[in-house]
C-alpha positions in Angstrom: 112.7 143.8 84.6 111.4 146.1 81.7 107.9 146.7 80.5 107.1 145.3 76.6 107.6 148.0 73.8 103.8 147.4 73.7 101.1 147.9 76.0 100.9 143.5 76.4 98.9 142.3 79.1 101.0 141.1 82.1 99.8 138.0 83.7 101.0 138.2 87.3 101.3 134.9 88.8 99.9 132.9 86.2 99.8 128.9 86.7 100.9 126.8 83.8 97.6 124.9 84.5 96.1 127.9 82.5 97.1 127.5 79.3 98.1 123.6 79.6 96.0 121.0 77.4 93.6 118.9 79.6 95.7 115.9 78.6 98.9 117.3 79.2 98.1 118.8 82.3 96.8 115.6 84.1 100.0 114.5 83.5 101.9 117.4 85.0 99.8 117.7 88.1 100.3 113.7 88.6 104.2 114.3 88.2 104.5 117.8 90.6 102.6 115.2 93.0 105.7 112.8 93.1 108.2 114.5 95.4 111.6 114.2 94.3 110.9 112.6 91.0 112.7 115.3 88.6 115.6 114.4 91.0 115.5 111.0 90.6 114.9 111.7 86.6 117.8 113.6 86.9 120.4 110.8 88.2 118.9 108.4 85.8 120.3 110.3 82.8 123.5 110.1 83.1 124.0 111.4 79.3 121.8 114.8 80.0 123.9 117.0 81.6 122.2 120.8 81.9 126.0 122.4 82.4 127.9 120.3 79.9 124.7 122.1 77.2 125.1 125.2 78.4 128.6 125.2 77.6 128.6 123.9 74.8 125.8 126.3 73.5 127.9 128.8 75.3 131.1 128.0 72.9 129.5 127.1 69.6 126.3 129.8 69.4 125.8 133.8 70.2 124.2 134.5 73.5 121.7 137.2 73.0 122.2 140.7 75.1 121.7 144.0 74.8 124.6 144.5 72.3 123.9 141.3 70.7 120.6 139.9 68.6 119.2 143.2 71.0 115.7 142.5 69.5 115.4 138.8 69.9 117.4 139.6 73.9 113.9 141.7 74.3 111.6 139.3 72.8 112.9 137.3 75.6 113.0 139.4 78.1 109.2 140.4 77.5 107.9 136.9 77.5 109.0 136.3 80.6 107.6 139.6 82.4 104.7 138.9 80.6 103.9 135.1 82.0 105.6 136.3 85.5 108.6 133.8 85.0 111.1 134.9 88.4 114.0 134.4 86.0 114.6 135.7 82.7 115.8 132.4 80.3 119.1 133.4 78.2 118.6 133.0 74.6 121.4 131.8 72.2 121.4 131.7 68.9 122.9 128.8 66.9 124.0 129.3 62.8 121.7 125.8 61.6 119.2 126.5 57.8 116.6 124.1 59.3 114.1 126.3 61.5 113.7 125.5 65.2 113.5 126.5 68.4 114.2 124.0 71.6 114.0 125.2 75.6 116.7 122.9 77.3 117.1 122.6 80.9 116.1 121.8 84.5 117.4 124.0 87.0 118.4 126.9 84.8 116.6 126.1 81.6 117.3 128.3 78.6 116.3 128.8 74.7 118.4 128.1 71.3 117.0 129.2 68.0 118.2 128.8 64.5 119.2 131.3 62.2 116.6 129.5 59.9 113.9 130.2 62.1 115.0 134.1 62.7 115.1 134.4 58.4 111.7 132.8 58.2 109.9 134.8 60.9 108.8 138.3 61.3 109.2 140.5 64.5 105.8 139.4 66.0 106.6 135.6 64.4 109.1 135.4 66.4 107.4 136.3 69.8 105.4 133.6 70.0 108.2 131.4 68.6 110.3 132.5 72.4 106.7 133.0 74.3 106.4 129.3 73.0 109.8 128.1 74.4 109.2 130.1 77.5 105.4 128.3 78.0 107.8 124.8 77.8 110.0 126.1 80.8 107.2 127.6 82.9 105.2 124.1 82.6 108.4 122.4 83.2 108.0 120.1 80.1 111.9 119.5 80.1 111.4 116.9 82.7 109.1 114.4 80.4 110.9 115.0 77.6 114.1 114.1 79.4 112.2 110.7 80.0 111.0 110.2 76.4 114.6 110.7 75.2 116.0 107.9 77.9 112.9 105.7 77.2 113.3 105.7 73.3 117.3 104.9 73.8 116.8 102.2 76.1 113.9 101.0 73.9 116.8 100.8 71.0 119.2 98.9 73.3 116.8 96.0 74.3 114.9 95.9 70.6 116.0 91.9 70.6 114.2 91.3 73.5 110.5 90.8 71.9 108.5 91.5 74.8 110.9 94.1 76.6 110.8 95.9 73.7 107.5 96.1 72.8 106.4 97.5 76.9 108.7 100.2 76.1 107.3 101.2 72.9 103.6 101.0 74.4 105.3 103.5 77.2 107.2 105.4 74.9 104.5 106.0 72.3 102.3 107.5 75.6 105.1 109.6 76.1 104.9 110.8 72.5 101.2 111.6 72.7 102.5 113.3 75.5 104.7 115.3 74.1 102.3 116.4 71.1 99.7 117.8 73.7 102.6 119.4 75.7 103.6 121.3 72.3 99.3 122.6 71.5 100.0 123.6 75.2 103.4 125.8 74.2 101.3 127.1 71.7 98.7 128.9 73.6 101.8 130.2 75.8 103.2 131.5 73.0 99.6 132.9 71.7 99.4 134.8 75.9 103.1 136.0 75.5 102.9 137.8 72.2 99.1 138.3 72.1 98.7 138.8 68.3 96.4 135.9 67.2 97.4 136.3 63.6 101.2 136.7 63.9 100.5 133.1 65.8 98.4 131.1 63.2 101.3 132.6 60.6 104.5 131.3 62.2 102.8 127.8 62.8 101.4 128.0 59.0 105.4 129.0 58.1 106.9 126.1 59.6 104.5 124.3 56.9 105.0 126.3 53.4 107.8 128.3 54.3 108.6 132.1 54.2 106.1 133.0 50.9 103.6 134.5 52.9 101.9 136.2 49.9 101.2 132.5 48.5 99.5 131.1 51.7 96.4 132.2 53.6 95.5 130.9 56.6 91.4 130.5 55.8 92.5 127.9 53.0 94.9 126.5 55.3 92.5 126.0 58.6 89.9 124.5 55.1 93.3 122.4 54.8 92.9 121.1 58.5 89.3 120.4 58.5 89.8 118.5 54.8 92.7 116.6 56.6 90.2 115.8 59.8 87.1 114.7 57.1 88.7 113.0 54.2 89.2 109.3 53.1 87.6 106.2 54.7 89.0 104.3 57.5 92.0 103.0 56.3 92.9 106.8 55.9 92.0 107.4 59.7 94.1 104.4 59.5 97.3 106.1 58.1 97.3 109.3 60.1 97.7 107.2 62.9 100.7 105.5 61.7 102.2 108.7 60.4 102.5 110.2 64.3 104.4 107.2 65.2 108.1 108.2 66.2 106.8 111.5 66.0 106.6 114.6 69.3 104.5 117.2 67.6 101.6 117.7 66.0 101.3 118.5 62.2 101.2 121.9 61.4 97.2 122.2 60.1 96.5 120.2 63.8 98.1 122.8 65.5 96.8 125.7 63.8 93.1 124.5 64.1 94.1 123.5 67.6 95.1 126.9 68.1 92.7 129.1 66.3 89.7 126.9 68.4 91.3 127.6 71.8 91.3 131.4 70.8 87.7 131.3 69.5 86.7 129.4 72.6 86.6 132.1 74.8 89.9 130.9 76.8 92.4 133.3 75.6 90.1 136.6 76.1 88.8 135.1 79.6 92.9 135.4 80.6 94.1 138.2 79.5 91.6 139.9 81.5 92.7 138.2 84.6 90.7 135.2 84.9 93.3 132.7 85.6 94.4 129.4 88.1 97.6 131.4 89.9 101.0 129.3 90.9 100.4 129.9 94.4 97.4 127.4 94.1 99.2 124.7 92.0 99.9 122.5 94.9 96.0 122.2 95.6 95.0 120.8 92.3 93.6 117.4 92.2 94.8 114.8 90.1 91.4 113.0 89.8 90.0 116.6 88.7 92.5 116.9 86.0 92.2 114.0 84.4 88.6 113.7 84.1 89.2 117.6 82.4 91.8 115.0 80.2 89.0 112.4 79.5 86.2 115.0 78.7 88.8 116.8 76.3 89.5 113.7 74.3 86.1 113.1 74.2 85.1 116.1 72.9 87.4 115.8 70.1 86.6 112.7 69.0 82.7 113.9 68.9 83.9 116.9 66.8 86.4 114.6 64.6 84.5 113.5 61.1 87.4 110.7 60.5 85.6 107.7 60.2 88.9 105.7 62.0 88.2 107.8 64.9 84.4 106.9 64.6 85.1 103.0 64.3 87.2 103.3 67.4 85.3 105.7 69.4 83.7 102.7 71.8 87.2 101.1 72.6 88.8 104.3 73.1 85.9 105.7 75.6 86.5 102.3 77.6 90.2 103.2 77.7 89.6 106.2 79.0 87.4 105.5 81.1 89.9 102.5 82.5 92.5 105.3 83.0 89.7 107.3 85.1 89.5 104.7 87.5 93.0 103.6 87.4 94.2 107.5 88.3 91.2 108.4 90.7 92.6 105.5 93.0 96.0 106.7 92.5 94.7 110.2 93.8 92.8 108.8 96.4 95.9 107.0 97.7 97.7 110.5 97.3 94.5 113.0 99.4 
């Protein structure tokens, strides 16, 4: 494998677990603790099949190399020497206007991109567009998503069944918050794989206003975020909750603020000069560790949120939390 074109900062051996949410995190460590799970996940989707994808992708898309999308093949290539990934993920291309990226894949996982997403993103953009994608297949996020998409389906199929129905939704709507934590994680992958802050805080402002750069600036957009955390009254606080229903990620301002905090936190810097959990050590971390890291994260946020919804339901959610504490730290015990 190839250096970078630019002196980026390898990260030999780097854990997931370093870059991860708290929230998203507990979760991972609780499912690496299940053996055989992504196995059993695996024969319970009988309509995900990783081969039939690839094929399909490998038919109807343009597989990147050195003689084809040569920049974009390197882009990929550089992410994963720079987060230490054993193999490099092939990257296809697929003709769509709407701009996305997706990482699909258990065994062999690999990226697809839209050729809206290539014309709205520059060079650097785009790096932490793949580092992002590669972040998902390092923490191995295909395996809860493969369970949200099961979940929802079957939560369509038994919708007459009041009670059925509504378990699911309670489960799947975890799985959702799941899912938005598991992309802020993706994001500060990305942010360690390309290692230009601003190029970062741009693409994820893009994916909001679109490719007129010159129009936007991202210190009225990050006063955009914290207007969007402090305005209204409760039945505001009220609304944003209902508008991430059905939803698996974040609003753009939420992730850019999400972002640009872990950066200023000290986090990013503390990494990329080698301070870092390491794979090798994944199998010692402690579910009851991680999730009180999850607990104290969401409580932090909801000290630092202004929205007066989050303030009204601050003492039931803290009891929730604190439910889930006990709930998981007898699980781990169980597990030690």
């Amino acid at each position: 494998m190839t250096t970078p074109d630019r002196n980026r900062v390898q990260l030999p051996g780097i854990s997931s677990r370093a870059y991860e949410h708290p929230a998203d995190r507990s979760a991972l460590v609780a499912m690496r603790s299940l053996t055989g799970f992504d196995s059993v996940l695996k024969r319970m989707s009988g309509l995900f099949s990783e081969r039939r994808l690839r094929l399909m992708f490998l038919a109807s898309a343009v597989r990147t190399s050195d003689t084809q999308f040569r920049a974009l093949y390197d882009m990929g290539r550089d992410s994963a020497y720079i987060l230490d990934l054993h193999r490099i993920p092939e990257v296809y291309v697929q003709q769509s206007p709407r701009a996305y990226a997706m990482a699909i894949g258990f065994d062999e996982p690999f990226i697809v991109v839209s050729t809206g997403i290539l014309d709205l993103m520059d060079e650097e953009e785009l790096r932490f567009v793949i580092g992002h994608e590669t972040s998902h297949i390092l923490s191995g996020h295909a395996v809860y998503g493969t369970m949200l998409q099961i979940l929802t389906r079957l939560a369509t199929r038994v919708a007459w069944i009041p009670l059925g129905y509504i378990g699911l939704r309670v489960i799947v709507a975890a799985l959702e918050e799941w899912a938005r934590k598991a992309e802020m994680s993706a994001d500060r992958g990305g942010l360690l794989a390309g290692q230009d802050p601003d190029a970062a805080l741009r693409a994820l402002m893009k994916l909001a206003g679109g490719s007129r750069l010159h129009e936007m600036n991202i210190e009225a957009f990050l006063d955009q975020a914290r207007e969007y955390d402090t305005a209204g009254d409760v039945r505001d606080g009220l609304l944003k909750v209902l508008n991430l229903l059905g939803t698996t990620h974040p609003f753009a301002v939420t992730r850019v603020a999400e972002l640009d905090r872990w950066r200023r936190s000290g986090e990013y810097e503390a990494i990329l000069a080698g301070d870092y959990p390491r794979r090798e050590d994944d199998a010692n971390a402690k579910i009851s560790e991680e999730v009180k890291a999850a607990a104290n994260s969401y409580r932090e946020s909801w000290a630092q949120s202004q929205d007066p919804f989050i303030g009204v339901l601050r003492d039931v959610a803290e009891g929730a939390v604190n439910a889930g504490e006990r709930i998981f730290n007898r699980f781990a015990r169980r597990e030690n």
